[in-house]
SEPADREN-822201 format. One record per residue (C-alpha): residue in one letter; x, y, z. Coordinates in steps of 0.02 Angstrom, whole numbers, plus 50000, padded with zeros to 5 digits. Layout:
# SEPADREN-822201
AXYZ
...
//
This chain:
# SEPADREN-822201
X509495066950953
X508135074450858
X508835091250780
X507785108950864
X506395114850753
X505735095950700
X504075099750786
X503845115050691
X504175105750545
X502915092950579
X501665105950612
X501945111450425
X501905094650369
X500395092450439
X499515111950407
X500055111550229
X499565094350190
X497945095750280
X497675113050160
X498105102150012
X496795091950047
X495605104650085
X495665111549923
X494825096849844
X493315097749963
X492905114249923
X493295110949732
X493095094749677
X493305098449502
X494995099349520
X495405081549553
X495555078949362
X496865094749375
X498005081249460
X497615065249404
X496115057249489
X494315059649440
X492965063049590
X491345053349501
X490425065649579
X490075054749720
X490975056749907
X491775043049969
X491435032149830
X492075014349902
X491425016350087
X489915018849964
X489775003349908
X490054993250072
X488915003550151
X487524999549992
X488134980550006
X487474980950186
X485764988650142
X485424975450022
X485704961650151
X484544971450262
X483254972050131
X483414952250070
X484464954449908
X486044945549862
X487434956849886
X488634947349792
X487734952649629
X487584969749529
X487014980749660
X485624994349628
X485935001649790
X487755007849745
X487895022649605
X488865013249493
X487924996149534
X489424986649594
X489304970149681
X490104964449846
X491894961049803
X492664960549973
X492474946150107
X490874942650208
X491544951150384
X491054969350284
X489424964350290
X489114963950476
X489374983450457
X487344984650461
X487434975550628
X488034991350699
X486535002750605
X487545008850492
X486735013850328
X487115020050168
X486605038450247
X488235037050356
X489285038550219
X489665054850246
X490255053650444
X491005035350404
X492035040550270
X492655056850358
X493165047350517
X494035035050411
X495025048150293
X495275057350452
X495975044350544
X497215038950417
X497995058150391
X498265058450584
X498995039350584
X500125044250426
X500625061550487
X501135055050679
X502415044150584
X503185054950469
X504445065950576
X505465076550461
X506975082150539
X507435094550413
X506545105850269
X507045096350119
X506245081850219
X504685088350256
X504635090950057
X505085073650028
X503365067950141
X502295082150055
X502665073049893
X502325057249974
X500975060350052
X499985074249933
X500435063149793
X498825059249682
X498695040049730
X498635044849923
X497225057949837
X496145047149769
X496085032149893
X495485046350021
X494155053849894
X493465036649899
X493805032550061
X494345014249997
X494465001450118
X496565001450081
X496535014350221
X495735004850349
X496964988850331
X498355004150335
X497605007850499
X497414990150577
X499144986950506
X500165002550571
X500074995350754
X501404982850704
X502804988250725
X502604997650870
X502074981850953
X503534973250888
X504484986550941
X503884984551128
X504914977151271
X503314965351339
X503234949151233
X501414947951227
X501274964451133
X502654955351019
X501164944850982
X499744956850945
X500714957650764
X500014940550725
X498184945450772
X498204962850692
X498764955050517
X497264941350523
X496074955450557
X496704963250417
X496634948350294
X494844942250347
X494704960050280
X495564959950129
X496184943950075
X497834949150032
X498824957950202
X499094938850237
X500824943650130
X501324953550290
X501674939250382
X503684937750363
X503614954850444
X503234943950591
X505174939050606
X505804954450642
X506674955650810
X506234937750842
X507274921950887
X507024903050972
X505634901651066
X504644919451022
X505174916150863
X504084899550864
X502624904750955
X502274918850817
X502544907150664
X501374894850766
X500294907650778
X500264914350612
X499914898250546
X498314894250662
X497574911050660
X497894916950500
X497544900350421
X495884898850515
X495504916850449
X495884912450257
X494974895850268
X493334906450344
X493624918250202
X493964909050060
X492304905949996
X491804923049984
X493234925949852
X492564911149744
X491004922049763
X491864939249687
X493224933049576
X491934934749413
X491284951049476
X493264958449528
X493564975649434
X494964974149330
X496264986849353
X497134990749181
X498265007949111
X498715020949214
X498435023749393
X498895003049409
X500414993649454
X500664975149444
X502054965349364
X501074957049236
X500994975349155
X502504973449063
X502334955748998
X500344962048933
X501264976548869
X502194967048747
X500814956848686
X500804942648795
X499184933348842
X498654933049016
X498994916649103
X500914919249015
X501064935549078
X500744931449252
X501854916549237
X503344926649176
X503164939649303
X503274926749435
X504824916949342
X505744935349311
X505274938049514
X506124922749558
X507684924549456
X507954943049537
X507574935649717
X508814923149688
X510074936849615
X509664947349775
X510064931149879
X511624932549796
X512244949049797
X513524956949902
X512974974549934
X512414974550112
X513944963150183
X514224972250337
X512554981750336
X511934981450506
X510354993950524
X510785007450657
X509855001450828
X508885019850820
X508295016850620
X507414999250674
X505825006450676
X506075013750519
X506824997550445
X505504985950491
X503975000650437
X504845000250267
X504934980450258
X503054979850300
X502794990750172
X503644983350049
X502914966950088
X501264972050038
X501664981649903
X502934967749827
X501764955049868
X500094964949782
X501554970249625
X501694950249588
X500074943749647
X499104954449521
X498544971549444
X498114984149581
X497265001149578
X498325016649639
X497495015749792
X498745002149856
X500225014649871
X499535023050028
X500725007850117
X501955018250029
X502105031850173
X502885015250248
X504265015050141
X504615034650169
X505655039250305
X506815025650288
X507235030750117
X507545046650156
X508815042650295
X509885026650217
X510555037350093
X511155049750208
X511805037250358
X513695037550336
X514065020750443
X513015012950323
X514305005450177
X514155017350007
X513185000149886
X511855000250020
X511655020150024
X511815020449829
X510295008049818
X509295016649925
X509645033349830
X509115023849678
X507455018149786
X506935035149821
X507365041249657
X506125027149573
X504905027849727
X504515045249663
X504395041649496
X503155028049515
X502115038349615
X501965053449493
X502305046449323
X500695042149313
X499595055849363
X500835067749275
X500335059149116
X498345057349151
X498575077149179
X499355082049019
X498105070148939
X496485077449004
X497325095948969
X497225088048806
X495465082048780
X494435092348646
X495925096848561
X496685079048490
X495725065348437
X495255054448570
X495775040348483
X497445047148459
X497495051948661
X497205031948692
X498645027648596
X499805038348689
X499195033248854
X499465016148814
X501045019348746
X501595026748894
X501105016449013
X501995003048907
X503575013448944
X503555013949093
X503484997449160
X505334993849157
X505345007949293
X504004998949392
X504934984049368
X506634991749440
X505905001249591
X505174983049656
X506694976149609
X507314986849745
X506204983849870
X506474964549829
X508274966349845
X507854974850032
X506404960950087
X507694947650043
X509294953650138
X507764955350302
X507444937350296
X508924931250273
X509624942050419
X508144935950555
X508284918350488
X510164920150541
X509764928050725
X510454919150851
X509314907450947
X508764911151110
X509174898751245
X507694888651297
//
């Protein structure tokens, strides 16, 4: 039963986050105080779809250096963007579009964060105020609207009618003819499923998701020159640490996958959740945390992505809050999830703790000198990166391995 007084919690979650936020509308000057930098320019990333779309409607290539777009960016998402125009919207809806999207996300995250008690509602303030969830919502990126196609999931998997079982498999094709890469959500699609509904959704997943990535493809051969690439702080991918130490490219991102392999198989291995059964009134919390982790593991080892893809971190929160305190759950899978949380809020503020003791420092050390230390330090801390997805890793392996062993259903 959920403990008296967890409504007026969530009301403070939600009144003191929403006044967080607040504070950067009325002074935007002080994103740099915590990490992030405003440009100057609301809603920067909605920008530039919404400046992609004009130049279609005025005859120019979109997939080139844009003039329409402050900072003269290019179309780097996939063609379904640009049917935006088809619905008159303009670069002059920026504004409304980006508020309704930012908007929309706080209410989505905030109706699924519940805290129960006050050190809880602290642990989602510095979740969700962190400076990554910051700056995707300054710029409005498009990360929140696949966070708000996605969050339907498990609530549909959750649901006792077997066609809303399905909608899963539909909502995560939306989301990759969006964005290429939510296609990695698809093993989420085993959860609760055996036999027969098992087979329909991997049949499924297959036709609709492949149809999706074949209509799509072409417009990433389009972008992949023009791609920003995301490099130092505010990033996370695993090639980080191998480019850290001086390795080229193409070997870094072939070492991150080997090392990724080795600690799946040592996850496959390991004994720490034998007789870990999640409780049957955590499974929503279980499987929000697996989809989240499947998108952030997969982005991690795919490639280097900008902060903005930690807003599928909110996923990850209220299950990690929770495992360590569940005392039918055995003590190596509690003490892993302490050790989670523990790196889960490291890898969300290391970074913007260190861009905000640099900036306090510009004008008064060489910037030269500044470069070196923020290089340094984001050489540092890769090994933490490395061990928080380690973690999750360690999770998304003992989930598949537990729905591949569900017992069939009779057919």
């Amino acid at each position: 039963m959920r403990p008296t007084g967890s409504r007026w919690l969530w009301w403070l979650l939600v009144v003191g986050a929403a006044s967080y936020f607040s504070i950067f509308v009325f002074y935007p000057r002080w994103y740099l105080a915590v990490g992030t930098n405003h440009f100057g320019v609301w809603f920067l990333d909605n920008y530039a779809i919404l400046a992609s779309n004009d130049a279609v409607s005025i005859g120019r290539d979109p997939w080139v250096p844009n003039p329409l777009d402050p900072l003269n960016r290019p179309h780097v998402y996939s063609h379904w963007w640009l049917h935006l125009r088809d619905f008159g919207l303009t670069r002059a809806d920026n504004l409304p579009v980006g508020f309704v999207i930012v908007a929309a996300f706080f209410v989505t995250a905030a109706a699924r964060l519940r805290p129960r008690e006050p050190r809880e509602l602290l642990w989602y303030f510095a979740v969700l105020c962190s400076s990554p969830i910051l700056l995707a919502t300054n710029r409005a990126n498009n990360d929140l609207v696949i966070f708000l196609v996605l969050a339907p999931i498990v609530p549909c998997l959750c649901s006792r009618r077997a066609w809303l079982r399905l909608v899963p498999v539909l909502l995560i094709a939306i989301a990759a003819g969006l964005k290429f890469y939510p296609a990695i959500a698809a093993p989420i699609l085993l959860a609760g499923a055996a036999g027969r509904e098992r087979r329909w959704r991997v049949m499924g997943a297959a036709l609709v998701i492949g149809a999706v990535v074949l209509n799509v493809a072409p417009d990433y051969a389009r972008i992949k020159n023009f791609l920003p690439k995301a490099e130092g702080l505010m990033t996370m991918g695993a090639a980080n640490l191998f480019e850290a130490i001086g390795c080229g490219v193409g070997v870094a991102k072939l070492a991150s996958l080997a090392l990724g392999a080795v600690a799946a198989v040592a996850a496959a291995r390991t004994k720490i959740f034998s007789g870990w059964v999640i409780a049957e009134e955590d499974r929503t919390e279980w499987w929000s945390f697996v989809l989240g982790a499947l998108l952030l593991t997969g982005c991690f080892f795919a490639g280097t992505n900008f902060a903005y893809r930690w807003v599928f971190a909110l996923w990850l929160a209220p299950l990690l809050w929770r495992l360590p305190r569940d005392e039918r759950a055995p003590e190596p899978v509690r003490r892993l999830a302490r050790w989670t949380g523990g790196l889960f809020l490291a890898v969300l503020w290391l970074d913007p703790g260190a861009t905000i003791i640099l900036t306090t420092l510009v004008g008064r050390v060489p910037g030269g000198m500044l470069m070196r230390a923020a290089d340094r330090f984001f050489a540092w801390e890769q090994p933490v990166t490395w061990a928080f997805f380690g973690c999750l890793l360690a999770f998304l392996v003992r989930f598949v391995i537990g729905e591949l062993r569900r017992v069939p259903d009779r057919v």
